[in-house]
N, CA, C and O atoms as a MOPAC input file, in Angstrom:
PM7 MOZYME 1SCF
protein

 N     14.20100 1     5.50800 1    84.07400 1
 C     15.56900 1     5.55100 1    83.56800 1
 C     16.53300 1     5.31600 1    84.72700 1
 O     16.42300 1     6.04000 1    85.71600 1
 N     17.16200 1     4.67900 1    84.70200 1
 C     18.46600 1     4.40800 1    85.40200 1
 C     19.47600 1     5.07100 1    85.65400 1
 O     19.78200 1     5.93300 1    84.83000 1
 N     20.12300 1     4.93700 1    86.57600 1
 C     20.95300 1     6.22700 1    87.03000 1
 C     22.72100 1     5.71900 1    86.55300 1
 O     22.96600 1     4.60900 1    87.02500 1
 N     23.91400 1     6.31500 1    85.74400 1
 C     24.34200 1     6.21100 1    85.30900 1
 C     25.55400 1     5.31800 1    86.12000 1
 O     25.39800 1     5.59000 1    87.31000 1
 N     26.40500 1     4.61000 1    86.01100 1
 C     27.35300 1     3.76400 1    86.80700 1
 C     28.43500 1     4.67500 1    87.13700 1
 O     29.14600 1     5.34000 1    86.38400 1
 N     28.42700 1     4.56700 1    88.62500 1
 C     29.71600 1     5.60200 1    88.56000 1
 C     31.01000 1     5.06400 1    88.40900 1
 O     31.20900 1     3.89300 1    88.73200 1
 N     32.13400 1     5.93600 1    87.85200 1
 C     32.89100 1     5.04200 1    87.40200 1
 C     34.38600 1     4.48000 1    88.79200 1
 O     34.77500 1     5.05000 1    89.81100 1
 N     34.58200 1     3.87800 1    88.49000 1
 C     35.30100 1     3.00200 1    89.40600 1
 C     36.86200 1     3.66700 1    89.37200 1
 O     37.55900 1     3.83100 1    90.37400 1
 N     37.13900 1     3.91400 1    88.37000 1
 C     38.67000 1     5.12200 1    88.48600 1
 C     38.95500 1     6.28000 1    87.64100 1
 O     38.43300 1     6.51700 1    86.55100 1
 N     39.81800 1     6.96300 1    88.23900 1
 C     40.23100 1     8.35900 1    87.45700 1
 C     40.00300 1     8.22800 1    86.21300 1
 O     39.15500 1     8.90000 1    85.62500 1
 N     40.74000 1     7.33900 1    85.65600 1
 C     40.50200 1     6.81300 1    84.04900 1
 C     39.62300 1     6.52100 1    83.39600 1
 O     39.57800 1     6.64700 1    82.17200 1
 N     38.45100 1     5.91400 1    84.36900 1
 C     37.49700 1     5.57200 1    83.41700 1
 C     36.61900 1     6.98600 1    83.69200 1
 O     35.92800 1     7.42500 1    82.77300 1
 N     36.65100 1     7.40200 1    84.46800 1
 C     35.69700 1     9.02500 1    84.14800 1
 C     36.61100 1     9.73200 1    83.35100 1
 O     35.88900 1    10.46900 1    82.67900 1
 N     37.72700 1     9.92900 1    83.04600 1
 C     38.25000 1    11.08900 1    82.21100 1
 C     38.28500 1    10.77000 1    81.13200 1
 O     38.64800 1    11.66100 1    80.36500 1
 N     37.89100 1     9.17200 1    80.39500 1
 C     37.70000 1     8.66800 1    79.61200 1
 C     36.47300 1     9.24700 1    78.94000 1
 O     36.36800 1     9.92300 1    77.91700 1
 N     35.25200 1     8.63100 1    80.11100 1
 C     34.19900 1     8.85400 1    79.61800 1
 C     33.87000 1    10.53400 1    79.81600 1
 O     32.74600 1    10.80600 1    79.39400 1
 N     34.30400 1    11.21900 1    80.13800 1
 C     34.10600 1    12.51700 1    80.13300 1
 C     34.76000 1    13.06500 1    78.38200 1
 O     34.27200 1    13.74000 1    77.47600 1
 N     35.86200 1    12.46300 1    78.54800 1
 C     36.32900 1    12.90800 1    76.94900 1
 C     35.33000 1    12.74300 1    75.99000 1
 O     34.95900 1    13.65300 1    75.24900 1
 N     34.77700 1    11.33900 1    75.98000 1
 C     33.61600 1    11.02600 1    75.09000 1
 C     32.44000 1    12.45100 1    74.81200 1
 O     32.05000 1    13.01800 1    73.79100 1
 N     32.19800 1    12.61000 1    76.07900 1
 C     31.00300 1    13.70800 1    76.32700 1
 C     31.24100 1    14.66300 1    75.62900 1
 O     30.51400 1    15.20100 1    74.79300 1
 N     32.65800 1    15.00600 1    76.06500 1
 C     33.40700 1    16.45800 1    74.85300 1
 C     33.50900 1    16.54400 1    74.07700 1
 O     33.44200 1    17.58700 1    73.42700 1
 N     33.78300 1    15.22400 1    73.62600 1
 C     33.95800 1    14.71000 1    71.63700 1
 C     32.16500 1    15.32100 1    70.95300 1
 O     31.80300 1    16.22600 1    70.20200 1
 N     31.52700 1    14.31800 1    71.66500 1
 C     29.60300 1    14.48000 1    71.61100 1
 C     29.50800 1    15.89400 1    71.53900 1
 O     29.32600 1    16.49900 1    70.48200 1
 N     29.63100 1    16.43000 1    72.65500 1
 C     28.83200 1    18.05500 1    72.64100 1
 C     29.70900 1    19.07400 1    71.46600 1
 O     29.11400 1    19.89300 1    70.76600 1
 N     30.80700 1    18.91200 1    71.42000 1
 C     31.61300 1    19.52300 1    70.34600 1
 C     31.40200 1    19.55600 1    68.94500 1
 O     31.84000 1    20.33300 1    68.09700 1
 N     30.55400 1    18.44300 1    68.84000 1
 C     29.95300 1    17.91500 1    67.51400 1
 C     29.08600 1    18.51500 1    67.26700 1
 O     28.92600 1    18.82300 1    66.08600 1
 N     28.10600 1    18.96500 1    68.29800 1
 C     27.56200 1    19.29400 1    67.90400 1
 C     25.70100 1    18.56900 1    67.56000 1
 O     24.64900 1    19.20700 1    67.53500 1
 N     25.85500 1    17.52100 1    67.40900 1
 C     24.96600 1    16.77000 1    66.76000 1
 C     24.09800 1    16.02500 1    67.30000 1
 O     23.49300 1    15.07200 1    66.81000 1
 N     24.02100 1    16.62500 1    68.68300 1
 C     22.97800 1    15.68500 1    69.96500 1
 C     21.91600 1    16.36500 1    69.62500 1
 O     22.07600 1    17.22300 1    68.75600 1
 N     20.69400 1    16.19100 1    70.15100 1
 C     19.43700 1    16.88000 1    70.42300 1
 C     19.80400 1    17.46900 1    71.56200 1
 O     20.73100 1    17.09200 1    72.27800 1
 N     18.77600 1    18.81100 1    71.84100 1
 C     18.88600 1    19.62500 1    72.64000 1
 C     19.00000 1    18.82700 1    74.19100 1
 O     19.75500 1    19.16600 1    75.10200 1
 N     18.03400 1    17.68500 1    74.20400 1
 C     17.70100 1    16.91700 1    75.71500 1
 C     19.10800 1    15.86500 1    76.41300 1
 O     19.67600 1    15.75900 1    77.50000 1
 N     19.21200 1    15.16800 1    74.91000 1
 C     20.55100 1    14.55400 1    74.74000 1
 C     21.67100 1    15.48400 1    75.75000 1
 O     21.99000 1    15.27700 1    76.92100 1
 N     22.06700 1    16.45300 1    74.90600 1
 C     22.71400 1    17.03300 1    75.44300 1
 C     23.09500 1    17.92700 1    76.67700 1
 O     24.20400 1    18.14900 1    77.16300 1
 N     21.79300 1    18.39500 1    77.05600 1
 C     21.52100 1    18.64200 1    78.88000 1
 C     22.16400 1    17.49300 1    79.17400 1
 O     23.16800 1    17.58000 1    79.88100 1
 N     21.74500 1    16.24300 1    78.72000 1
 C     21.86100 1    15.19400 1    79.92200 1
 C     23.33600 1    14.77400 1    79.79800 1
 O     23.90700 1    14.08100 1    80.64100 1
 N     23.87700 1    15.22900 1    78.73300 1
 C     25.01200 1    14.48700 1    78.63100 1
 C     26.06700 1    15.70700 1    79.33300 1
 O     27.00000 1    15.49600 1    80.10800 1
 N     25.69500 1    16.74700 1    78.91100 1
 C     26.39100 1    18.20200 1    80.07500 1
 C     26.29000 1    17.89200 1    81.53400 1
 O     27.21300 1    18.23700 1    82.27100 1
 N     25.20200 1    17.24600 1    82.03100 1
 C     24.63000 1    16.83100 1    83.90400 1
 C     25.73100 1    15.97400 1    83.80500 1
 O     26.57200 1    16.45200 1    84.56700 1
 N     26.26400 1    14.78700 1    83.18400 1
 C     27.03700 1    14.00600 1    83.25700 1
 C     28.53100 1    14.09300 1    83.50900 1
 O     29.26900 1    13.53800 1    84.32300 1
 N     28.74000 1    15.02200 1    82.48500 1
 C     29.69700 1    15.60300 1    82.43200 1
 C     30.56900 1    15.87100 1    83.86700 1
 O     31.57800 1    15.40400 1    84.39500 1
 N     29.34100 1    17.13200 1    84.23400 1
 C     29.32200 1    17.78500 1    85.53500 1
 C     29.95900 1    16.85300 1    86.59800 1
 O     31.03300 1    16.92600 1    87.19400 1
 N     28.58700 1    15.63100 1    86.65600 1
 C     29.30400 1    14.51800 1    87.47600 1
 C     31.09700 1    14.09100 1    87.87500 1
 O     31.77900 1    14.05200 1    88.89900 1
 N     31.33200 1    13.80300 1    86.27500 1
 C     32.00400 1    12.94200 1    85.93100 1
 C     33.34700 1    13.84900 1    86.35700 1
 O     34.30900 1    13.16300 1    86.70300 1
 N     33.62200 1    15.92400 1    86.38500 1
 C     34.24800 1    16.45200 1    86.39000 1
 C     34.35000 1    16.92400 1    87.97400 1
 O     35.12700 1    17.75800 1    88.44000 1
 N     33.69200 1    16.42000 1    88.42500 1
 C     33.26000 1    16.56700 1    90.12000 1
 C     34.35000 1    15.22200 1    90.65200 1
 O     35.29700 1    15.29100 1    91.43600 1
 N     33.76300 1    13.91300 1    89.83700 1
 C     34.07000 1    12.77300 1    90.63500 1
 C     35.62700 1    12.98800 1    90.29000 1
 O     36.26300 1    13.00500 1    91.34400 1
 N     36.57100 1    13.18200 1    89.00200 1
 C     37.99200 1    13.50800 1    88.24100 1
 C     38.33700 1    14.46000 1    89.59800 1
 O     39.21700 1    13.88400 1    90.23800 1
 N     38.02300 1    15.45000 1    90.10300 1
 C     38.67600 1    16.64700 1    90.86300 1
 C     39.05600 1    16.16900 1    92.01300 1
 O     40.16300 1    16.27100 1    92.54200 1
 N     37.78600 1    15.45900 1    92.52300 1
 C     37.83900 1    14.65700 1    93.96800 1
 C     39.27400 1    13.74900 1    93.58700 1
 O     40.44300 1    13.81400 1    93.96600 1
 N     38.77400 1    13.17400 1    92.95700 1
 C     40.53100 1    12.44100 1    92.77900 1
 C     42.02700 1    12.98200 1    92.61600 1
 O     43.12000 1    12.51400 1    92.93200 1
 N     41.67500 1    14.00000 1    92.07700 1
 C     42.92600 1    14.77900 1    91.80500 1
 C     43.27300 1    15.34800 1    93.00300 1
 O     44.41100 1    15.08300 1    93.38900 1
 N     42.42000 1    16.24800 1    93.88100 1
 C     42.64600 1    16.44300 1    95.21100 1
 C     43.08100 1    15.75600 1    96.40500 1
 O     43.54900 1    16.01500 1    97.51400 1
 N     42.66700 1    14.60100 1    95.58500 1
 C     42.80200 1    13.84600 1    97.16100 1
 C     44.59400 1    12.99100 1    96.71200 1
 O     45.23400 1    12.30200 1    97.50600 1
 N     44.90900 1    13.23700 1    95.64800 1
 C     45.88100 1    12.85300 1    95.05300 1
 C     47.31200 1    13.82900 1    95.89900 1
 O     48.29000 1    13.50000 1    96.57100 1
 N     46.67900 1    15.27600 1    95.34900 1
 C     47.49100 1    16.12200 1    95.69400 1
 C     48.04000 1    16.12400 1    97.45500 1
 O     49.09300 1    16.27100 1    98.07600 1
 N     46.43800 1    15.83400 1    97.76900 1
 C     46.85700 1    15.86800 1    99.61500 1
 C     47.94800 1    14.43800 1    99.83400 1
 O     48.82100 1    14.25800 1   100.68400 1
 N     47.68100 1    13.92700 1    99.17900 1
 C     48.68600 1    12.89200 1    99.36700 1
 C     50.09900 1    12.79400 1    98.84300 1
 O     50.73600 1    11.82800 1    99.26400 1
 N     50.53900 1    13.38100 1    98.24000 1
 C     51.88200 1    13.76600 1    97.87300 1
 C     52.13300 1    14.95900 1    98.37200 1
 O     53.29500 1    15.29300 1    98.60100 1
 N     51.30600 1    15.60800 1    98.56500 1
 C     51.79900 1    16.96600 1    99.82500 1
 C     52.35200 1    16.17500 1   100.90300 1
 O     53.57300 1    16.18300 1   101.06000 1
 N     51.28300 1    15.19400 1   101.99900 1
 C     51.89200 1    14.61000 1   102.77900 1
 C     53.20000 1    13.82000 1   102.54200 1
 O     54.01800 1    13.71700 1   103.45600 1
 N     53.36100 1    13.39200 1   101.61400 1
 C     54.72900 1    12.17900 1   101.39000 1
 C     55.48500 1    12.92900 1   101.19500 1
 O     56.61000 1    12.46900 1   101.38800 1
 N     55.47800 1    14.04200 1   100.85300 1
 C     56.79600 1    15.26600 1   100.26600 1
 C     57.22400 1    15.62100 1   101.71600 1
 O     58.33800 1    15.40100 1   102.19100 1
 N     55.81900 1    16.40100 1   102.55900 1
 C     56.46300 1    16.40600 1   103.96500 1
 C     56.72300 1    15.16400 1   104.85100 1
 O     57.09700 1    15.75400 1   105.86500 1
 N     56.77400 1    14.05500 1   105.11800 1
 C     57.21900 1    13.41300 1   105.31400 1
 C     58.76800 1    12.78900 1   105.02300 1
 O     59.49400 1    12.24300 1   105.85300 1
 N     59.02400 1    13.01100 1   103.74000 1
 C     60.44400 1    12.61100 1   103.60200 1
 C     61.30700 1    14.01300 1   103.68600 1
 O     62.53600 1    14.06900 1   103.65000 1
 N     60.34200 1    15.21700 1   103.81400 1
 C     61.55500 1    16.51000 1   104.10800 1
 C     61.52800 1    16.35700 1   105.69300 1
 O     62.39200 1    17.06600 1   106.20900 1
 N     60.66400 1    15.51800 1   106.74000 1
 C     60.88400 1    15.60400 1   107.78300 1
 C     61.76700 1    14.21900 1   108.23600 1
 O     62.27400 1    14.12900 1   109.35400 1
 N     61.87400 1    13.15600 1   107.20200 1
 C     63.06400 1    12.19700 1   107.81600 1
 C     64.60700 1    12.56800 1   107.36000 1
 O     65.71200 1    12.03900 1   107.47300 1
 N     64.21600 1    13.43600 1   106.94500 1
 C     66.04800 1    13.74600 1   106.52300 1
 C     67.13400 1    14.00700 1   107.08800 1
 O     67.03400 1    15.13100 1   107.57900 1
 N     68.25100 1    13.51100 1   107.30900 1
 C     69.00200 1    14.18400 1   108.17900 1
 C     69.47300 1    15.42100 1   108.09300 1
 O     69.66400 1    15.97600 1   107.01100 1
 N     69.73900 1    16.04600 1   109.42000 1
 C     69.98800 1    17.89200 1   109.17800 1
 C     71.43000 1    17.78500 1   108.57300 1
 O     72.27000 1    16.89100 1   108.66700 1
 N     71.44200 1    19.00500 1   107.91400 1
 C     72.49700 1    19.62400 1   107.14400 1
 C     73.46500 1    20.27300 1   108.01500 1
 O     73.26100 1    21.39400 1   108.48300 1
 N     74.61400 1    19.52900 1   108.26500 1
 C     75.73100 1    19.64100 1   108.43800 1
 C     76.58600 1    21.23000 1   108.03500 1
 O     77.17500 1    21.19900 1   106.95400 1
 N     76.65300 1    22.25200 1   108.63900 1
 C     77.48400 1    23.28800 1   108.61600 1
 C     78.65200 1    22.82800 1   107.73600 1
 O     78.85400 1    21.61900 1   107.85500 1
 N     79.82000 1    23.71600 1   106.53200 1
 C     80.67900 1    22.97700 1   106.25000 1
 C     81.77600 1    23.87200 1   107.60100 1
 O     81.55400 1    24.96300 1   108.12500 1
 N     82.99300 1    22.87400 1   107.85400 1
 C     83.58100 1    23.74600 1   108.96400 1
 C     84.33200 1    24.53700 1   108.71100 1
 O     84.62300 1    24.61600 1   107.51800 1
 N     85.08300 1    25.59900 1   109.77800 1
 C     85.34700 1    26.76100 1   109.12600 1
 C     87.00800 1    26.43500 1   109.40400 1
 O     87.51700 1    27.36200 1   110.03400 1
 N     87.90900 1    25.40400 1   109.10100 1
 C     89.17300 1    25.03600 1   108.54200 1
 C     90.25900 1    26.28100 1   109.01400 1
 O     91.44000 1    26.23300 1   108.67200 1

């Protein structure tokens, strides 16, 4: 048996992960089916996180980055 394609973006694993959820929710796999399609899952919710994380570190950085090009805040004067 062949080992499953991993998927190439966020989308297509949260895609195919939905599928899995639709499947096991149903109910209606065989017991083996469904191990394998739960291992998949697993995968598929491993490979989604990695992305999401690595998402987050990256708009963490760009957030600090544009709070560090800003110009400083000006006192208003005391008139």
């Amino acid at each position: 048996m062949t080992e499953p394609e991993q998927p190439k973006t966020f989308e297509q694993a949260q895609a195919e992960l939905e599928e899995i959820v639709e499947r096991l929710e149903r109910g209606q796999a065989p017991l083996d089916e469904a191990l394998k399609l739960w291992e998949r899952g697993e995968e598929l919710y491993a490979f989604c996180k990695a992305k999401l994380d690595g998402a987050e570190g990256r708009v963490e950085e760009l957030a600090r980055r544009a709070e560090q090009s800003r110009p400083p805040e000006t006192a208003a004067s005391d008139g």
